[in-house]
Backbone as numpy.savetxt, mean C-alpha at the origin, in Angstrom:
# Nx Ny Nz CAx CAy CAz Cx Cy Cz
-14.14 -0.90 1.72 -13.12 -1.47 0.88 -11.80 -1.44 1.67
-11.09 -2.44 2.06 -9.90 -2.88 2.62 -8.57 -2.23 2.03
-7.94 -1.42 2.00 -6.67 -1.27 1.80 -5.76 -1.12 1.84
-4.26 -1.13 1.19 -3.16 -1.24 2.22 -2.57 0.29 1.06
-1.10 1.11 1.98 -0.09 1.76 1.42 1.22 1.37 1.27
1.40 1.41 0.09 3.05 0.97 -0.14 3.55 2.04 -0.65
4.44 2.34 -0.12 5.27 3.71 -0.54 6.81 3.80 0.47
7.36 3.76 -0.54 9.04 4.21 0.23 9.66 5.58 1.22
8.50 6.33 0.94 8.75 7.85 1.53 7.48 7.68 2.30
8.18 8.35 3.56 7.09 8.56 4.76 6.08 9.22 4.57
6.83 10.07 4.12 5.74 12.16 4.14 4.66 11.48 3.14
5.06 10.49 2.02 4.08 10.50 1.05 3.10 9.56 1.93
3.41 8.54 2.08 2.68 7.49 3.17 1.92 8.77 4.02
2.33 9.31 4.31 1.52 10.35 5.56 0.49 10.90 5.10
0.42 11.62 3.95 -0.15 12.19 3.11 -1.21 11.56 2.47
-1.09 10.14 1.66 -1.92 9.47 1.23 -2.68 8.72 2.81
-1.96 8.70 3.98 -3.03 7.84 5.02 -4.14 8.87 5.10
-4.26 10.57 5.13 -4.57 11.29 5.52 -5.86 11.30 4.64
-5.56 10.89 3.08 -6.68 10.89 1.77 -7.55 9.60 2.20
-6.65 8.37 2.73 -7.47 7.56 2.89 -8.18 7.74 3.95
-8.02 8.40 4.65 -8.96 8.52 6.37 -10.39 9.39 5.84
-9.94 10.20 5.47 -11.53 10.92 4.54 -12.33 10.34 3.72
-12.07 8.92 3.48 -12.79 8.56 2.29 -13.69 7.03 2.92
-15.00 7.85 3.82 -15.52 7.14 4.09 -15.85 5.90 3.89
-15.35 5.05 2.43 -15.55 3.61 2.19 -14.16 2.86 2.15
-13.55 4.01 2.68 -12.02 2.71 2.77 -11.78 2.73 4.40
-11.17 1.36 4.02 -10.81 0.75 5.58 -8.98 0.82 5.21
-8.08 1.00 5.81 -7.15 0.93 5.65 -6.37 0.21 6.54
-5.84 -0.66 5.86 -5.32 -2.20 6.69 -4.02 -1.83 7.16
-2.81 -1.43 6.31 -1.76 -1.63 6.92 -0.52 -0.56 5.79
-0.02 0.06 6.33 1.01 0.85 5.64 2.44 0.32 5.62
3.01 0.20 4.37 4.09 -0.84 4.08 5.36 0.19 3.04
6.54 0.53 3.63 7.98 1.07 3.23 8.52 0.03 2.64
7.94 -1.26 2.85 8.83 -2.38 1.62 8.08 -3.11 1.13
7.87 -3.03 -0.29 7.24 -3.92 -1.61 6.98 -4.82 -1.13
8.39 -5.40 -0.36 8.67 -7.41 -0.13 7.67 -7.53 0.60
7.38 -6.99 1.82 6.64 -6.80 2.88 4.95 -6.88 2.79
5.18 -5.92 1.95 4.10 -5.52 1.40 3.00 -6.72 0.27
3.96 -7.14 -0.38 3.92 -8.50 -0.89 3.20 -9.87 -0.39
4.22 -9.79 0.61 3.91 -11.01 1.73 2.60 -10.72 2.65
2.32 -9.82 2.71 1.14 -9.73 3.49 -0.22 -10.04 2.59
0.19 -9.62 1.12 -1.08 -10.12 0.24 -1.13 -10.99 -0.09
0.02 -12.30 -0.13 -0.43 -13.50 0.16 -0.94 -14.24 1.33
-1.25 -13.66 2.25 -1.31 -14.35 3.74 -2.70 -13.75 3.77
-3.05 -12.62 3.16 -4.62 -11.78 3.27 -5.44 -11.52 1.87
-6.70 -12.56 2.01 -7.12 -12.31 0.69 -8.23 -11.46 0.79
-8.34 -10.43 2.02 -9.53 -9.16 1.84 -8.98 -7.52 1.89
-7.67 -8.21 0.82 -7.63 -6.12 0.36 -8.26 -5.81 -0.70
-8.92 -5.07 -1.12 -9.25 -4.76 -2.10 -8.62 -3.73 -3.20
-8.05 -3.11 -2.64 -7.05 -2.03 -3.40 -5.79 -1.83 -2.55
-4.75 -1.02 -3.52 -3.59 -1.15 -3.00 -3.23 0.13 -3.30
-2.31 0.91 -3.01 -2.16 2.44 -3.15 -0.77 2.27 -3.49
-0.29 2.01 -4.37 1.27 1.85 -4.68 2.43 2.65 -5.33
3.71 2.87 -4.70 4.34 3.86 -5.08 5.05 3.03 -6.45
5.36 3.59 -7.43 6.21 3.46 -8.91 7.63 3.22 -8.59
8.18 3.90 -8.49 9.54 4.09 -8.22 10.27 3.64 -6.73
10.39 2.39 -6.29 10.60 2.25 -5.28 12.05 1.03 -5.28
12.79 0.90 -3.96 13.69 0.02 -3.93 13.51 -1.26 -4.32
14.22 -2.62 -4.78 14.19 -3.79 -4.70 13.22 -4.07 -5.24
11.64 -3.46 -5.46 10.74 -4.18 -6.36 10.06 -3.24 -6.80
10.10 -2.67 -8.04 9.23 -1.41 -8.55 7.78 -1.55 -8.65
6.75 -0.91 -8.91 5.84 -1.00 -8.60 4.76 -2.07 -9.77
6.07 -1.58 -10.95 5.22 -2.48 -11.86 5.81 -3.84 -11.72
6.60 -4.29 -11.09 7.05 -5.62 -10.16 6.03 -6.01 -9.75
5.63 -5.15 -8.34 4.52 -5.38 -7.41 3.45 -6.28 -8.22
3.20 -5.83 -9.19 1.50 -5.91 -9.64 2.06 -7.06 -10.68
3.16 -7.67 -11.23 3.24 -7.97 -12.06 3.25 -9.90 -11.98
């Protein structure tokens, strides 16, 4: 399963890459500090399957993201 991290804080990004590396059925595509970014890449890629997304973040909150 393909997925990406969006999260505004590093340490947390660090932390969750670390959950995703153990979890033998995820592939982890690309780690993303900006929503926008983060955004734009899921229109340009239609094989993520999940997204690991932070709530509380700059310029586009998380329930933005999804919304």
């Amino acid at each position: 399963m393909n997925c990406i991290i969006v999260d505004d804080d590093n340490m947390s990004c660090k932390i969750l890459e670390g959950y995703v590396a153990k979890a033998t059925t995820l592939n982890l595509i690309g780690i993303f500090n900006d929503s926008v970014e983060a955004r734009n890449i899921l229109t340009k890629r239609k094989d993520i399957d999940l997204i690991i997304l932070d709530i509380q973040m700059p310029e586009m909150n998380g329930f933005d993201f999804i919304g």
